[in-house]
N, C-alpha and C positions, 0 to 999 in steps of 0.2 A: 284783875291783874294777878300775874303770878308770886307766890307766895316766894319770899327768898330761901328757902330751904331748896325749890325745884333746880336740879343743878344746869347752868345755861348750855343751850345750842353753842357746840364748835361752831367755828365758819371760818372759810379761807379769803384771803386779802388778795388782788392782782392788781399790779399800778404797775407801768412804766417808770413812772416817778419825774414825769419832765418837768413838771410845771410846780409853782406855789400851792395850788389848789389841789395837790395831788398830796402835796405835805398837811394841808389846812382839812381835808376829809378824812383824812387820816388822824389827824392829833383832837378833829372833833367828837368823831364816832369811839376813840379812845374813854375822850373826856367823858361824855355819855353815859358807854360803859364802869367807868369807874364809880359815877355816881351812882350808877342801880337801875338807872332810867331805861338803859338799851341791856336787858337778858340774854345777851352771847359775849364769847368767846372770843378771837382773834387767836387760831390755834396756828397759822402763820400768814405770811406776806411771802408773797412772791413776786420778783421784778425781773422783767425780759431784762435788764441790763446790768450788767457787774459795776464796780468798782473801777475809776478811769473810765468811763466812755462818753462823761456827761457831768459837770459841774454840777446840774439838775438834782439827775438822779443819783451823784453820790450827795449828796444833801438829802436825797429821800432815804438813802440806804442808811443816813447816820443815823436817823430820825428813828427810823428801826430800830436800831441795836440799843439807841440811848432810850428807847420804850420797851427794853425788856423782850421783846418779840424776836418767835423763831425767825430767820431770815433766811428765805430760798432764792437766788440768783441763779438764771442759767442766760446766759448774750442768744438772744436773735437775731442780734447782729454777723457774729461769728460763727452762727450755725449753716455749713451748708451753704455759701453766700453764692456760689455758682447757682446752684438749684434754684436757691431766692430770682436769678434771676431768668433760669429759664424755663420753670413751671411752678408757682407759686402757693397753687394750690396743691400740691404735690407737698412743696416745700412747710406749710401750716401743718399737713398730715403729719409727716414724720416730726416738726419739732414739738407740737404739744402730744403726741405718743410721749413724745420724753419728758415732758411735763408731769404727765400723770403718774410716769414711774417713779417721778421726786414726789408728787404728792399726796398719792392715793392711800397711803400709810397712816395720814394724818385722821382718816374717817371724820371729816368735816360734814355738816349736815348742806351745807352750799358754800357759793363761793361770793362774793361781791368784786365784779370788774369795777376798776374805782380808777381811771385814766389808764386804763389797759389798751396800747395804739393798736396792737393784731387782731386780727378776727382772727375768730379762735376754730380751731381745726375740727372734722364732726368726729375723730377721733374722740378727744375727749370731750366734747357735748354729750353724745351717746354717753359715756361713761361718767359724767358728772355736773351737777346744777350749780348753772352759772346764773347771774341774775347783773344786770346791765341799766346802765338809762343811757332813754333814746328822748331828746329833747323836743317830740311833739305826742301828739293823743293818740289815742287806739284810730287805727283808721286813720291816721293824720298823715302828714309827707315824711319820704323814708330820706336815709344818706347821711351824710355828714350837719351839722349841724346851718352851716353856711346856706347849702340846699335847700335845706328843711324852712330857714327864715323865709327864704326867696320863695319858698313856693305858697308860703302864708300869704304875704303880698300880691304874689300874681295873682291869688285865685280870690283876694280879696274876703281872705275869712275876718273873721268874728271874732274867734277866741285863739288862741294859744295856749300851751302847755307841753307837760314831760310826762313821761311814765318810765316805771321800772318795770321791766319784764325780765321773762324767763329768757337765755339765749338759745337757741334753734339752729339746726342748719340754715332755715331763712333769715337774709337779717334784717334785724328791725321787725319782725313779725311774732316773735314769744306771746305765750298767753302775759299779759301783764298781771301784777299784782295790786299796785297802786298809782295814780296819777292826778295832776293838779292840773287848772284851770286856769288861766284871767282872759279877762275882756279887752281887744286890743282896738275897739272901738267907742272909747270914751273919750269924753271933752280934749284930755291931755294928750291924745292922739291926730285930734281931726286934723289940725293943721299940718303934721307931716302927711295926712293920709295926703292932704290937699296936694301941700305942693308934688307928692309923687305922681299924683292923676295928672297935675299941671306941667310936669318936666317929660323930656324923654326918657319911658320906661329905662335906664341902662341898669345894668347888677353892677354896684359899686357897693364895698364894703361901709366906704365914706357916708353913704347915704342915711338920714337921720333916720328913720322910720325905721332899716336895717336895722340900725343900732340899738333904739330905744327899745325894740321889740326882743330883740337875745340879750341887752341888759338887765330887761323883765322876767326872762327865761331864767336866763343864769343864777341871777340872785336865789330863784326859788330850789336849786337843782341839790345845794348838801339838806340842804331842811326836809327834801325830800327822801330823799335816800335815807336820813338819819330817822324820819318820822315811820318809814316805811319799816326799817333793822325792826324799830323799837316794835312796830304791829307785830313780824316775827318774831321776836324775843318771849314778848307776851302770848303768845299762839293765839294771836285775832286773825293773821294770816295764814295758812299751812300747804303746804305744796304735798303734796302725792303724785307719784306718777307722773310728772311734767307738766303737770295741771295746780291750778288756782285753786283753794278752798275756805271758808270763814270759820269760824271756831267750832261753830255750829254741824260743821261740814257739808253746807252747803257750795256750790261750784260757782267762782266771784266770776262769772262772763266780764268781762272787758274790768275788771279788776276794781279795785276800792278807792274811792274819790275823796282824797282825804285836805281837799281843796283848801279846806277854810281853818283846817289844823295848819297847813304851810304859811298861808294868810298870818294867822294870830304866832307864829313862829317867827316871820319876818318882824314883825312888829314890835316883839319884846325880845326879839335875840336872843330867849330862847324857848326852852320848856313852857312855864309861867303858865302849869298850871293844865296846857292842853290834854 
């Protein structure tokens, strides 16, 4: 572990800020840091939304300022809204161009998307490491998270899992850094697998198996992200060059399985020790 004289990794913050769990990763990976546990920075937060455009995200904005934290807001909303609508990916180029001119100053070592809703322009990809979860395995199904369930079930996998990766112009395809596992074919399972085999296939959100299977996910998704901060904090992870590597400098092909640290993390809420 690194010794506390080592002074921590900057890193930049991007949330939308819509939701609870956008304030709750946020006031975690805080928490973390203050303890000692996670070795970086929070050298700012930036939110695609101002002030008035969302009950939400002025609850994430307050959240900011009452943590001390630089705050960057520029609206994606009001940028350019024609454009938005009639070439879009046009429209990503030029607004994270302006992105990077608010925050390239900061010389952050990365950035963590933390419920950031845009894909991010290759403007600034090219020009700065972003780092993302995608709520299934290397080689697993790509999309929104909804997808991603549905396509566990169809294909009638095994397991389940997240990983954090590097973000790319392709997405959902970064070298990843770290990701977690479970088995979605145990006992506590068979029965919804049943009645799913037993009903007509439909995609219904309502469906238990959908459920039970992204409420497994999700639980494991800040434990992961915070497990992962703390592996870069400590340099057991180190990115070079858009690429994955272990302390050792070794290159982590499909990234670090830190399975059973998320496991003993759910279990005790928190650290305890891992």
């Amino acid at each position: 572990m690194l010794g506390k004289s080592r002074t921590p990794k900057k890193i930049g913050w991007f949330s939308t800020g819509r939701d609870e769990e956008a304030r709750r990763l946020l006031t975690e990976t805080l928490r973390e840091i203050d303890s000692g546990l996670i070795r970086l920075d929070i050298a700012f937060v930036f939110c695609n939304r101002e002030e008035g455009e969302s009950v939400e995200s002025d609850m994430f904005i307050g959240l900011v300022r009452e943590k001390g934290l630089e705050l960057i807001t520029f609206s994606s909303s009001k940028f350019l809204p024609e454009l938005w609508k009639n070439n879009r990916d046009r429209w990503r180029e030029l607004y994270h161009q302006k992105v990077w001119e608010l925050i390239s100053s900061y010389n952050v070592s990365f950035s963590m998307l933390a419920g950031y809703m845009l894909i991010v322009g290759n403007y600034l990809i090219e020009r700065h490491t972003m780092l993302n979860l995608h709520p299934a395995m290397l080689g697993g199904p790509k999309g929104a998270w909804q997808d991603v369930m549905w396509s566990l079930i169809e294909s009638d996998a095994e397991e389940a899992g997240a990983q954090i990766h590097i973000v790319t112009p392709v997405l959902d395809e970064g070298p990843p850094l770290a990701f977690c596992k479970f088995n979605i074919k145990t006992p506590e399972y068979q029965t919804l697998w049943d009645e799913w085999k037993d009903k007509v296939k439909e995609r219904s959100e309502n469906n238990l198996l959908f459920k039970k299977i992204r409420e497994e996910e999700f639980k494991r998704e800040i434990p992961l992200i915070l497990l992962t901060l703390r592996l870069l904090g400590e340099g057991e992870i180190t990115i070079r060059d858009g690429e994955v590597y272990s302390k050792e400098g070794r290159p982590l092909k499909g990234g670090l399985d830190i399975s059973e640290s998320v496991e003993k993390y759910i279990k005790r809420g928190s650290w305890g020790g891992i």
